[in-house]
C-alpha positions, 0 to 999 in steps of 0.5 A, spaced: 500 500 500 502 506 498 499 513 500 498 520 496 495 526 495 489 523 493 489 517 498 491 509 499 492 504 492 495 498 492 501 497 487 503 490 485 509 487 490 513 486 484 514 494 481 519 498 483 515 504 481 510 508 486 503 510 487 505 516 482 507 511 477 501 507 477 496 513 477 499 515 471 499 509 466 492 510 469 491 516 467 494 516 460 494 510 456 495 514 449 501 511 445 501 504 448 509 506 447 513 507 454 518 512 456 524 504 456 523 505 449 527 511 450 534 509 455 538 515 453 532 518 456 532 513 462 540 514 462 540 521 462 534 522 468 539 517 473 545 521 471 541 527 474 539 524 480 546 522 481 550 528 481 544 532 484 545 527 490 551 528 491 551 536 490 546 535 496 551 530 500 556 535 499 552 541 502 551 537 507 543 536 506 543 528 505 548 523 509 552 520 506 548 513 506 543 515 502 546 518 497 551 512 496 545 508 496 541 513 490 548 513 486 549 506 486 541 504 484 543 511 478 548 506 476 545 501 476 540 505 471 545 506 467 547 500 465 540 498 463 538 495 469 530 496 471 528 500 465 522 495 465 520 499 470 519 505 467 511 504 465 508 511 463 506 513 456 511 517 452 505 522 451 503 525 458 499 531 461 504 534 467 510 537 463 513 530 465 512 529 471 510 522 471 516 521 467 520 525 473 516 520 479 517 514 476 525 515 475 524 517 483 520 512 485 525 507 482 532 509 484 528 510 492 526 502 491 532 500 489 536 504 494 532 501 500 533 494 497 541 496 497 539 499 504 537 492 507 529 495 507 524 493 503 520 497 497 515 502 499 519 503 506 519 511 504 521 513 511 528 510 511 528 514 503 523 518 499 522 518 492 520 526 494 524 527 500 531 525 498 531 522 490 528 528 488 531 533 493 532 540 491 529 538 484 522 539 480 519 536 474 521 543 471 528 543 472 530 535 472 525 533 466 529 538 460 535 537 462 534 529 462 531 531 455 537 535 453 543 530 455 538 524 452 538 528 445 545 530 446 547 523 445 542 522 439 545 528 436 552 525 435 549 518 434 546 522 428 552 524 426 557 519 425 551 515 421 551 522 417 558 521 416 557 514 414 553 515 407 557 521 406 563 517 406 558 511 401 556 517 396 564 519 396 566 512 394 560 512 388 562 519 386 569 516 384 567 511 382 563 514 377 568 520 375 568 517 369 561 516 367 559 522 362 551 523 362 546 528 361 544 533 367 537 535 368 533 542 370 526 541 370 526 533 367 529 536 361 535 535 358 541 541 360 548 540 359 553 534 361 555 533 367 559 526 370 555 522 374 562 523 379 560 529 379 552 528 381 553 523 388 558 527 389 553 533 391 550 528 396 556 527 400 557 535 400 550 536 402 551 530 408 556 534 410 554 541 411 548 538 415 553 534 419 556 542 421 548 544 422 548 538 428 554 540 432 552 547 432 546 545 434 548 540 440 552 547 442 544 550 445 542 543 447 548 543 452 545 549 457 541 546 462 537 549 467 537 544 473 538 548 479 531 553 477 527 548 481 519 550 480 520 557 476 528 558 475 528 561 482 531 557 485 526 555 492 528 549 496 535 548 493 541 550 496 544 557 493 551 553 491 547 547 488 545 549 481 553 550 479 555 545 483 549 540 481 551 542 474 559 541 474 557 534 478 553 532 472 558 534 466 562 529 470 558 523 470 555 524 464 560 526 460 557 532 456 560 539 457 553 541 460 553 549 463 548 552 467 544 558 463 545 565 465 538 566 467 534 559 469 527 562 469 527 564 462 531 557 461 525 554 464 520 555 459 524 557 454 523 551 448 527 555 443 534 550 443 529 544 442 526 547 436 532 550 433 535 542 433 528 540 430 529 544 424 536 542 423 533 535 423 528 537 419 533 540 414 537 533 414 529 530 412 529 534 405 535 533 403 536 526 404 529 525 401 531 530 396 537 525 394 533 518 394 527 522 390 533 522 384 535 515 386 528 512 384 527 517 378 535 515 377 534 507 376 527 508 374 524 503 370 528 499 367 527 499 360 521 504 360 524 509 365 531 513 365 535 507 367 542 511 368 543 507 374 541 500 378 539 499 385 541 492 388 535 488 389 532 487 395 526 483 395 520 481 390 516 488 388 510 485 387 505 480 389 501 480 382 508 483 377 513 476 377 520 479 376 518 487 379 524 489 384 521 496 387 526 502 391 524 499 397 531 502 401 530 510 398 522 508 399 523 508 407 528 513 406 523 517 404 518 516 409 522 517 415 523 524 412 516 525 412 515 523 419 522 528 421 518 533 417 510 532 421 515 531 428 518 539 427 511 541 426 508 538 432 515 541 435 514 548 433 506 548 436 509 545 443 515 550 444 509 556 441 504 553 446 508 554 452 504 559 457 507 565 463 514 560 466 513 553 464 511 549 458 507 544 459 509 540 452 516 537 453 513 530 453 511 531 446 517 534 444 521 529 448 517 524 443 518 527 437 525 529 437 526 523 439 523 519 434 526 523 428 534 522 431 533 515 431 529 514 425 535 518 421 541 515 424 538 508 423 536 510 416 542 513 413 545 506 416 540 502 412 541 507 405 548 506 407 548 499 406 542 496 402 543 502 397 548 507 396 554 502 396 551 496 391 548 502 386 551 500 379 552 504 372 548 503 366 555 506 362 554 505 355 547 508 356 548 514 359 554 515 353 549 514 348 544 518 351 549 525 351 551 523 344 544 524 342 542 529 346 540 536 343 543 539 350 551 539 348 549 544 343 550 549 350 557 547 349 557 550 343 555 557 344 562 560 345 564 558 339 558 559 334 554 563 337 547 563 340 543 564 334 547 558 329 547 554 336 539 554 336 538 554 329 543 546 330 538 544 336 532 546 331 535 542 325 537 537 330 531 536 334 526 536 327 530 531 324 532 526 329 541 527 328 545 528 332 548 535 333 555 533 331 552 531 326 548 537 323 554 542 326 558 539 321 554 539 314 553 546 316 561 547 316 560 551 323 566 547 325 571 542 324 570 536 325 578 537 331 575 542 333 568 539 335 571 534 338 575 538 341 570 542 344 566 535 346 570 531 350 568 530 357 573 532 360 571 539 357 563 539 357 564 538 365 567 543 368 569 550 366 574 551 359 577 558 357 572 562 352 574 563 345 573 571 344 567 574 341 568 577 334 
């Protein structure tokens, strides 16, 4: 039996959580997704336990029984032990509070087992009393989910750098691959297909930028604000000393905001990462969009490449082999796309000292991060490094292609140039072809000019008479 504020349960003799914990999985039975899918999440909240422990231990207002007890059931949290018994729905009313008792009600069980006492004996150790003290929700919670997405960030990262690094193999293995480029689905001017992946890996790259920078605004934390960011019920020296404490332990170069009540209902970190995230979505969709329209067909589309089969595509078309690996990458950017979304409308809804919506935007974050770092990991593997050429195709397709006749501008001009792409286009020859009857130039100086190593960067231009 346990007691609360609002009276007497009963909690199963098994759990290590509380009456807190209970009414919550009451209370909210949204997701049927608990906060253990989460053990960043878990991990993080331990750690905060730990070092606020240990502050309090140090300013001589936990004895040091009790607070060795905490740090090693906060160990024991962080490596992995218990996470079962974090049971609240990963969406909750109370701005995370469920969340905050039950990581309480858990370390206070588990340190009164080591203590020899047995759970649910609050009187030699209180999730409120002890676990929490000098703490809140409002304070405990973002920082859990700010040292939790600090670890997600870096993960996403290093399987950023992974594709990169499998787009930068492809782009020089294809350096010497001439095809056309494209503005608008229509032909352009030549390009290599080097050239084309290497694009990819430059944009991966960029992004990887974006997400460090943004990991530098995760790293400011308000534990130590207690309720508002005023402070109340903590120890004028805790939050600086709580601070330095779980940089230690944790590991992350965690500071303390300038000004914990403004850092206490302010989201805006959260929504800064969220849109960076949001910025890596559209360029990977972006990129696997021209993988399926690069190896569409494969005789009634473009063709230029092949994706390594996967699987049977259908069910009722023998022999069909979809892009099922660029499809899922896809998806996951819509995902990442609707979750900034939900971010931004959670951080804006935000009233007076608080935002009561950092559940859903834990949630939300969360998802994207994992999503994409196990997304770039499986376009790495399953797609980008078993992609193929069709070369002779896409030499073909730029010797009959109209679009070389761009090359020629500088040296017969834009008016012959499209009178050549109007003769060639009605006829069906090549441009070459239709240059050379019209004596607009030598056959070595054509070929000169349409050599692939000149069609694809920049050449000295002849001057204009």
């Amino acid at each position: 039996m346990e007691h609360d504020l609002l009276g007497d349960r009963e909690v199963p003799a098994s759990a290590y959580y509380g009456v807190h914990t209970l009414r919550a999985c009451e209370n909210f039975p949204i997701t049927g997704i608990t906060i253990a899918v989460y053990p960043d999440l878990i991990r993080a909240l331990a750690q905060i336990k730990k070092a606020a422990a240990e502050a309090n231990r140090q300013l001589g207002l936990l004895d040091g029984r009790r607070c060795e007890a905490i740090a090693a059931a906060c160990d024991e949290l962080v490596e992995g032990k218990l996470h079962e018994q974090f049971v609240v729905d990963v969406i909750q009313g109370g701005a995370g509070t469920s969340t905050n008792m039950n990581a309480n009600e858990v370390i206070a069980n588990r340190a009164l087992e080591l203590l020899g006492h047995g759970r649910g004996e609050y009187a030699y150790l209180h999730p409120n009393e002890h676990v929490n003290m000098g703490q809140s929700t409002n304070d405990v919670y973002p920082t859990a989910l700010k040292l939790a997405t600090y670890a997600g960030i870096f993960r996403l990262v290093d399987a950023m750098a992974y594709l990169r690094q499998a787009f930068e193999r492809k782009a020089e293995e294809f350096a010497d691959v001439l095809k056309m480029g494209r503005t608008q689905l229509q032909d352009a001017v030549p390009m290599t297909l080097g050239q084309e992946f290497s694009t990819y890996a430059v944009m991966l790259g960029e992004d990887e930028g974006r997400l460090r920078e943004a990991a530098l605004l995760i790293r400011e934390i308000n534990l130590g604000a207690t309720a508002i960011g005023t402070g109340i019920n903590a120890h004028p020296e805790y939050a600086a000393l709580a601070c330095h404490l779980l940089a230690e332990i944790s590991g992350v170069p965690v500071v303390t905001a300038p000004n914990l009540i403004e850092a206490t209902q302010d989201c805006g970190a959260f929504v800064q990462l969220s849109g960076v995230l949001k910025r890596v979505a559209v360029k990977l969709s972006k990129v696997c969009n021209d993988l399926r329209l690069l190896s569409s067909g494969p005789r009634a589309g473009l063709g230029e490449i092949n994706l390594p089969a996967r699987q049977a595509g259908s069910s009722i078309m023998p022999g069909k082999v979809n892009p099922v690996i660029p499809e899922v990458m896809n998806q996951i950017a819509f995902e990442v796309i609707g979750n900034d979304l939900t971010v931004s409308f959670a951080a804006e809804a935000g009233q007076l000292q608080l935002n009561a919506f950092e559940p859903v935007i834990a949630h939300s974050l969360f998802k994207s991060v994992l999503h994409l770092t196990n997304g770039c990991r499986v376009l790495a593997d399953h797609c980008v490094d078993g992609i193929t050429a069709n070369r002779d195709l896409l030499r073909a397709s730029v010797e009959r292609s109209i679009g070389i006749v761009t090359a020629l501008n500088p040296y017969i001009g834009y008016a012959h140039a499209t009178e050549v792409a109007a003769d060639a286009f009605r006829s069906g020859r090549g441009v070459a072809e239709v240059v050379l009857e019209r004596g607009l130039m030598s056959a070595e100086a054509l070929a000169e000019v349409l050599r692939p190593e000149v069609l694809t960067r920049p050449q000295p231009i002849p001057a204009r008479a």
